[in-house]
mmCIF file of the N, C-alpha and C atoms, coordinates in Angstrom:
data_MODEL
# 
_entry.id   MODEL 
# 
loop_
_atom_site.group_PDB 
_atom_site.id 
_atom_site.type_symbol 
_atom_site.label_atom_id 
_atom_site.label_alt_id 
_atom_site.label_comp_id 
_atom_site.label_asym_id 
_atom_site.label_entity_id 
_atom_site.label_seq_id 
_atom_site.pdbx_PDB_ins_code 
_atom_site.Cartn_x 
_atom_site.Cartn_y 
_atom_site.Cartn_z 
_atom_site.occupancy 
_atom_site.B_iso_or_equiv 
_atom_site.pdbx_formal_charge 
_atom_site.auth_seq_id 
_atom_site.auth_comp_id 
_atom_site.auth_asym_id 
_atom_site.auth_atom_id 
_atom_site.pdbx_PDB_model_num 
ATOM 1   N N  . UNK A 1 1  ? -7.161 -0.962 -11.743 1.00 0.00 ? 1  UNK A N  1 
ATOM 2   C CA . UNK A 1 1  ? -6.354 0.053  -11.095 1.00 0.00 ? 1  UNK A CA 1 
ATOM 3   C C  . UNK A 1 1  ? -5.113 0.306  -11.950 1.00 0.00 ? 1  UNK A C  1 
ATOM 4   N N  . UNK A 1 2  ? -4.839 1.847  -12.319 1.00 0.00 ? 2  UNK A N  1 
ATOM 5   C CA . UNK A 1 2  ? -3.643 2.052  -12.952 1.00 0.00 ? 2  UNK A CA 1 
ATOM 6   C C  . UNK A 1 2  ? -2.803 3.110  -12.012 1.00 0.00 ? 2  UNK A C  1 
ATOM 7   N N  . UNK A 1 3  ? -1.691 2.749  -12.463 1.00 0.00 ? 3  UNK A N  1 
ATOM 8   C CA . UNK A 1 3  ? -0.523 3.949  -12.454 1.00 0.00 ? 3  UNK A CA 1 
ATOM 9   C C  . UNK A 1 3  ? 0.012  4.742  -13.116 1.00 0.00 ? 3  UNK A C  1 
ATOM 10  N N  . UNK A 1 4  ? -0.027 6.270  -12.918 1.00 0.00 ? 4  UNK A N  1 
ATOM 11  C CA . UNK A 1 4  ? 0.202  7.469  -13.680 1.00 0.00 ? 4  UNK A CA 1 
ATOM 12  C C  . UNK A 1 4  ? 1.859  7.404  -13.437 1.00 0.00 ? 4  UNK A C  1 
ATOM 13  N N  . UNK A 1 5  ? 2.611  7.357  -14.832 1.00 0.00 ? 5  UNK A N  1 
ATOM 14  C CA . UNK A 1 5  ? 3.787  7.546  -14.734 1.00 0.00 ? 5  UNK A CA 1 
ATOM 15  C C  . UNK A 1 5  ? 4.203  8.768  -15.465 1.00 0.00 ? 5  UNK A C  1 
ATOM 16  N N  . UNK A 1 6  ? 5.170  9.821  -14.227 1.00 0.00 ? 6  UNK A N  1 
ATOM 17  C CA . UNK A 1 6  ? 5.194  11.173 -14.492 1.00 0.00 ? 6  UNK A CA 1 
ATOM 18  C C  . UNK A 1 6  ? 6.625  11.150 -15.039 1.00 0.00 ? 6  UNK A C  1 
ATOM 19  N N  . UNK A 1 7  ? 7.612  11.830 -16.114 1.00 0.00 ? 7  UNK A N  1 
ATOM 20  C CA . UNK A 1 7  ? 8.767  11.743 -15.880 1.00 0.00 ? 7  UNK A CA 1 
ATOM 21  C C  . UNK A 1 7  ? 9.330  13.195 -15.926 1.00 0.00 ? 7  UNK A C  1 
ATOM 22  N N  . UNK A 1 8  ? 10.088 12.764 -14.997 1.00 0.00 ? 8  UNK A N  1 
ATOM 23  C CA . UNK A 1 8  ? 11.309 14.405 -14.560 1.00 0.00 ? 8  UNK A CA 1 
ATOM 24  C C  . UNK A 1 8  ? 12.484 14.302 -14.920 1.00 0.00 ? 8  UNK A C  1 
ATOM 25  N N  . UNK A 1 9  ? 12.887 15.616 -15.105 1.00 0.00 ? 9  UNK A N  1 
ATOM 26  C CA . UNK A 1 9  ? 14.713 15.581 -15.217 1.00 0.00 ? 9  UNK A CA 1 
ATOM 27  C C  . UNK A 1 9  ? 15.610 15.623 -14.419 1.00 0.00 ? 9  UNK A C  1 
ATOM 28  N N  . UNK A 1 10 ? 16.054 14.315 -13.582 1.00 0.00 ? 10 UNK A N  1 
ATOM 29  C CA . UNK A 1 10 ? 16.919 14.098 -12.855 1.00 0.00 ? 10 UNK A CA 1 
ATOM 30  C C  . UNK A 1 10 ? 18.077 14.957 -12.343 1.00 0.00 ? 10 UNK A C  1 
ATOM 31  N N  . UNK A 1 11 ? 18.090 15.935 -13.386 1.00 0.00 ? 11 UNK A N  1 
ATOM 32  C CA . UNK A 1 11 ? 19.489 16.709 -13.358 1.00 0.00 ? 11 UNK A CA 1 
ATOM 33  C C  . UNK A 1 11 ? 19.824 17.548 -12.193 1.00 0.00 ? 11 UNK A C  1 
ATOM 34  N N  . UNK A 1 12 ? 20.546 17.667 -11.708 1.00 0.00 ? 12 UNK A N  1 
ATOM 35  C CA . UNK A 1 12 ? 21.031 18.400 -9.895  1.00 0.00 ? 12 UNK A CA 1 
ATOM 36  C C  . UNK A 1 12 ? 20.508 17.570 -8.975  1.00 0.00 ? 12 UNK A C  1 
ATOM 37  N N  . UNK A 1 13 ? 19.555 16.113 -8.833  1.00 0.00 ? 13 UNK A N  1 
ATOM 38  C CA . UNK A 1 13 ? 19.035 15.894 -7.473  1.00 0.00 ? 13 UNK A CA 1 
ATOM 39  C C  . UNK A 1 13 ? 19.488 15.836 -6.557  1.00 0.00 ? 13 UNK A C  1 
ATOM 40  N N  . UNK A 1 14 ? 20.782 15.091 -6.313  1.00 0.00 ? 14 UNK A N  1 
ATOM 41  C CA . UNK A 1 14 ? 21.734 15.016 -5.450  1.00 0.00 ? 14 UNK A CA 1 
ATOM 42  C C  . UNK A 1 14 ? 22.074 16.292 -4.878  1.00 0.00 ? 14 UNK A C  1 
ATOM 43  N N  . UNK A 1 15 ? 22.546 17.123 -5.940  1.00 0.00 ? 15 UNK A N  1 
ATOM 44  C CA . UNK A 1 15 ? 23.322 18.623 -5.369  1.00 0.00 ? 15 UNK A CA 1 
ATOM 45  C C  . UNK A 1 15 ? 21.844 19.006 -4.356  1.00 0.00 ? 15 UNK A C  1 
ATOM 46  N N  . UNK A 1 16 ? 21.181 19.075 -5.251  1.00 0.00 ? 16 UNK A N  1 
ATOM 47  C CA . UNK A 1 16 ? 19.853 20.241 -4.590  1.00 0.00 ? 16 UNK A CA 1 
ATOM 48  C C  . UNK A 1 16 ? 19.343 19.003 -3.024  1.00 0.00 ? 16 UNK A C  1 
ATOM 49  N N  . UNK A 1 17 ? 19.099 18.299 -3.306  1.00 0.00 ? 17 UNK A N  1 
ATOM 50  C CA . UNK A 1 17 ? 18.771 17.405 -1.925  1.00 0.00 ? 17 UNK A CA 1 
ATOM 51  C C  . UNK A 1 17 ? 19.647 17.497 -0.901  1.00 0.00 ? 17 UNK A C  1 
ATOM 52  N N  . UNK A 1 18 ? 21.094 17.448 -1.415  1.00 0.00 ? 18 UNK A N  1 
ATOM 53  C CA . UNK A 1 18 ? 21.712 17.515 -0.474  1.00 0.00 ? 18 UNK A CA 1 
ATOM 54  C C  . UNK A 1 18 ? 22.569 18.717 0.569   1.00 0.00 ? 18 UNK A C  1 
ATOM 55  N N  . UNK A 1 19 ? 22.164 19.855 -0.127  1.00 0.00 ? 19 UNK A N  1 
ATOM 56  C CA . UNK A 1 19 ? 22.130 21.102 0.269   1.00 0.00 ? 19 UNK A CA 1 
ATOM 57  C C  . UNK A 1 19 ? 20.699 21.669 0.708   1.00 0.00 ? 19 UNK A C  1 
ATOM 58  N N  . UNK A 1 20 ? 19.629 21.209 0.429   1.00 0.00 ? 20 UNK A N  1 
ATOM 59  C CA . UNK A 1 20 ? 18.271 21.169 0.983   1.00 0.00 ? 20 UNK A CA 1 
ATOM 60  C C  . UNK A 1 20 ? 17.372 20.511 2.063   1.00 0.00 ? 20 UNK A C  1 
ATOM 61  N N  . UNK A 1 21 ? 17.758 19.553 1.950   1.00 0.00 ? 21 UNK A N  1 
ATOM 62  C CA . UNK A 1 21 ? 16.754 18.554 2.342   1.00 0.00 ? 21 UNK A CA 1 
ATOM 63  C C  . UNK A 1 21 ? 17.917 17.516 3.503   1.00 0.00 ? 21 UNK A C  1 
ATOM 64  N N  . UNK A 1 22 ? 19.125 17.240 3.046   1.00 0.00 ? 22 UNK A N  1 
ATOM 65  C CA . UNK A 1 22 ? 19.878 16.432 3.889   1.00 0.00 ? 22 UNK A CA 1 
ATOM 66  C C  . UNK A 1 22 ? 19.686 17.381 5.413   1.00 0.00 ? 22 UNK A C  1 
ATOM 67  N N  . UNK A 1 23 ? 20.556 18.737 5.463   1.00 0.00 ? 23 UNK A N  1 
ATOM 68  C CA . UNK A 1 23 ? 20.383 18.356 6.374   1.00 0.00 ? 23 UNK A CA 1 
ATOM 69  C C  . UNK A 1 23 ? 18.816 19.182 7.717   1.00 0.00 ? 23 UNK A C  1 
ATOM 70  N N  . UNK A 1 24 ? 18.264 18.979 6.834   1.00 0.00 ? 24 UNK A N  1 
ATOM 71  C CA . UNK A 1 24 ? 17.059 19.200 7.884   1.00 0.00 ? 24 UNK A CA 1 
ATOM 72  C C  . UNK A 1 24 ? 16.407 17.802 8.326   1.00 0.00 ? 24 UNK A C  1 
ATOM 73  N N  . UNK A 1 25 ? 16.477 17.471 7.323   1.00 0.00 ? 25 UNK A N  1 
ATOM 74  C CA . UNK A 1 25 ? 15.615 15.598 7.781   1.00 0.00 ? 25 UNK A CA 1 
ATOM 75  C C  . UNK A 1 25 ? 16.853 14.872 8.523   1.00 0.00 ? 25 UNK A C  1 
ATOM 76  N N  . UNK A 1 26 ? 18.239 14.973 8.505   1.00 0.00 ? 26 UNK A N  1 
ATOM 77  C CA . UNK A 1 26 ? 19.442 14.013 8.539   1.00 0.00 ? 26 UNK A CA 1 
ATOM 78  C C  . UNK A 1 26 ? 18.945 13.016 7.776   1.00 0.00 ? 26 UNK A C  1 
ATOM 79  N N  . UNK A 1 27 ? 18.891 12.979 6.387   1.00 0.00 ? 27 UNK A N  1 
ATOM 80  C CA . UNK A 1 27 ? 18.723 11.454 5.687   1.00 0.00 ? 27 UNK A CA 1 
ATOM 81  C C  . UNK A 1 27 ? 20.084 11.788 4.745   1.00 0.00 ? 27 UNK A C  1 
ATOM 82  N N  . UNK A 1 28 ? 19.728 10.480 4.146   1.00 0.00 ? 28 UNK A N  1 
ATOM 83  C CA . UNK A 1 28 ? 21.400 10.157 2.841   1.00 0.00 ? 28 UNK A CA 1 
ATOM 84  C C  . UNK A 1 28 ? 20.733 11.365 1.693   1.00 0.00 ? 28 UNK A C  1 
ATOM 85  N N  . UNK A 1 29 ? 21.974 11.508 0.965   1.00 0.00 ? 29 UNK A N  1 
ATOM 86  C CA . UNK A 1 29 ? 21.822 12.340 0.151   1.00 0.00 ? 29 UNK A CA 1 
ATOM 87  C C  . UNK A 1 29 ? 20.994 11.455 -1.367  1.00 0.00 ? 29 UNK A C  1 
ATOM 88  N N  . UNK A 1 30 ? 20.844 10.222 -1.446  1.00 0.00 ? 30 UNK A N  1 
ATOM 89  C CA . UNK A 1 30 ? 20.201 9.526  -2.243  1.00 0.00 ? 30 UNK A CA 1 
ATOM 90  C C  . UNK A 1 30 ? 18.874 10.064 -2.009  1.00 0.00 ? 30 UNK A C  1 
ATOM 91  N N  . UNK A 1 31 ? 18.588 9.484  -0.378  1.00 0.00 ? 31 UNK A N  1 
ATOM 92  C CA . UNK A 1 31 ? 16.912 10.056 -0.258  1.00 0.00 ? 31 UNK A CA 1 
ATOM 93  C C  . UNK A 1 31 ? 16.733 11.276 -0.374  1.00 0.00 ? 31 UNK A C  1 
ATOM 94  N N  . UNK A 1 32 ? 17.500 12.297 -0.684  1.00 0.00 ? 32 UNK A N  1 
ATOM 95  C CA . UNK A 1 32 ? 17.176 13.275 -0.578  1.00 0.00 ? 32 UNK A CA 1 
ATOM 96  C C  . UNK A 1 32 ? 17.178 13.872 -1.692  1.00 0.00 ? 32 UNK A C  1 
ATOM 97  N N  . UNK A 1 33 ? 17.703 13.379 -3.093  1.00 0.00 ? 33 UNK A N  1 
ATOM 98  C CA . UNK A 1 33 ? 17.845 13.158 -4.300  1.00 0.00 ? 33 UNK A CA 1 
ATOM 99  C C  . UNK A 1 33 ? 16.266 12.869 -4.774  1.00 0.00 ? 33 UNK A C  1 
ATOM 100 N N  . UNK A 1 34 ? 15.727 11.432 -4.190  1.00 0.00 ? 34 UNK A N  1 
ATOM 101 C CA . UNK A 1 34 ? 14.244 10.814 -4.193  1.00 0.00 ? 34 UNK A CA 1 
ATOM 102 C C  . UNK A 1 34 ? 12.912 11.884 -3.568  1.00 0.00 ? 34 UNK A C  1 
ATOM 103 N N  . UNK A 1 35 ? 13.502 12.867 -2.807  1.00 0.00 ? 35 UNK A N  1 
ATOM 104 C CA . UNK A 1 35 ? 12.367 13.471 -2.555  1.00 0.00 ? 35 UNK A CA 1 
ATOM 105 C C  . UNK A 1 35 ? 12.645 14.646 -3.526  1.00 0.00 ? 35 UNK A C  1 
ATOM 106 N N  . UNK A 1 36 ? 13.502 14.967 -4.170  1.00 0.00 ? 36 UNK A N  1 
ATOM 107 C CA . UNK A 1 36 ? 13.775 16.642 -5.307  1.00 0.00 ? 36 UNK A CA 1 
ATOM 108 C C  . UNK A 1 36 ? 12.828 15.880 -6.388  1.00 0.00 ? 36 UNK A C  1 
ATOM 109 N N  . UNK A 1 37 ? 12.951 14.345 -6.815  1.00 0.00 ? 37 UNK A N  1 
ATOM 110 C CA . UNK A 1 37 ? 12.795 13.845 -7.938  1.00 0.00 ? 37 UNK A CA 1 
ATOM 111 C C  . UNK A 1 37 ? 10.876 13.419 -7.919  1.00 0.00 ? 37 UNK A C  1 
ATOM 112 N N  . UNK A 1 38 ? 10.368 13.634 -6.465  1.00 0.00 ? 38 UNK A N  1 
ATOM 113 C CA . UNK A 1 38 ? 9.330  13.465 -6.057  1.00 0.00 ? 38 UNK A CA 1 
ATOM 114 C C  . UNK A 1 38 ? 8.718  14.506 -5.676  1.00 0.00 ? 38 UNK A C  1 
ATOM 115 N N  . UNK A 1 39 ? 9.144  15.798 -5.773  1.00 0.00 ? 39 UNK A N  1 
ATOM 116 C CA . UNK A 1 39 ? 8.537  17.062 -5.852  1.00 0.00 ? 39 UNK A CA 1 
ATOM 117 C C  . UNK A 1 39 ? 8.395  17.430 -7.173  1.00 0.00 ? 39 UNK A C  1 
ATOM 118 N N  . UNK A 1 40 ? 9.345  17.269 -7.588  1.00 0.00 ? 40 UNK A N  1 
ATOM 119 C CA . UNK A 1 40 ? 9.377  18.098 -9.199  1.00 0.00 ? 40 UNK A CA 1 
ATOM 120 C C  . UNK A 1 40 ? 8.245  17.012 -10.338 1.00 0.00 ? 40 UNK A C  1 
ATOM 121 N N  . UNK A 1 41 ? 8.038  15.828 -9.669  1.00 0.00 ? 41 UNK A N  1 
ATOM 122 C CA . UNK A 1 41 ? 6.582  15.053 -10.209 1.00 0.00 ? 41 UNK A CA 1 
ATOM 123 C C  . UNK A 1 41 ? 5.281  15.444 -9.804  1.00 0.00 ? 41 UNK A C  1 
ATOM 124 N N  . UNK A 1 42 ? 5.373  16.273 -8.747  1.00 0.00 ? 42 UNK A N  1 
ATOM 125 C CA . UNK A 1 42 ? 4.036  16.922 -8.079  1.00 0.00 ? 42 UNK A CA 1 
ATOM 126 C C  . UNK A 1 42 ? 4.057  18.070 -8.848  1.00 0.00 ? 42 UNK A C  1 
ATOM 127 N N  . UNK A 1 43 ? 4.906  18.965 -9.328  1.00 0.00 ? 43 UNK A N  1 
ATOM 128 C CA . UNK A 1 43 ? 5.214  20.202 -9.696  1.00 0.00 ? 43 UNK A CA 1 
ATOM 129 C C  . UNK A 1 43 ? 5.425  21.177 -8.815  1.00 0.00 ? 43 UNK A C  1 
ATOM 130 N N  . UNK A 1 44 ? 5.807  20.589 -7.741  1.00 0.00 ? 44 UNK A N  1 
ATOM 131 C CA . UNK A 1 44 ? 6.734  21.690 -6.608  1.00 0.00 ? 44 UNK A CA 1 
ATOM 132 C C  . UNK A 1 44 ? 7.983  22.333 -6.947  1.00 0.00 ? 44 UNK A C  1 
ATOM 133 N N  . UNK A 1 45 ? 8.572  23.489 -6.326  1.00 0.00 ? 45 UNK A N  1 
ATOM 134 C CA . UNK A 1 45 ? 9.374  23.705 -6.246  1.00 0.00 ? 45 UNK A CA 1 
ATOM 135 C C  . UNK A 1 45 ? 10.638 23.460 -5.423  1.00 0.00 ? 45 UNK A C  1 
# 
């Protein structure tokens, strides 16, 4: 069993999570950093 390691550019996660994503979920702006940085590995927008 392997793991596919994807890498992204970190750059804005915070801003964009936390104007996005904070507050619809109410989570920290870290996790919300972790899900920009976990879309943009899927190739979401």
């Amino acid at each position: 069993m392997s793991i596919q390691v994807i890498e992204v550019d970190p750059a804005y996660t915070s801003v964009i999570g936390l104007l996005k994503y904070t507050p619809q979920y109410m989570i920290s702006k870290d996790e919300a950093a972790s899900y920009v940085i976990a879309r943009r590995g899927l190739g979401l927008k």
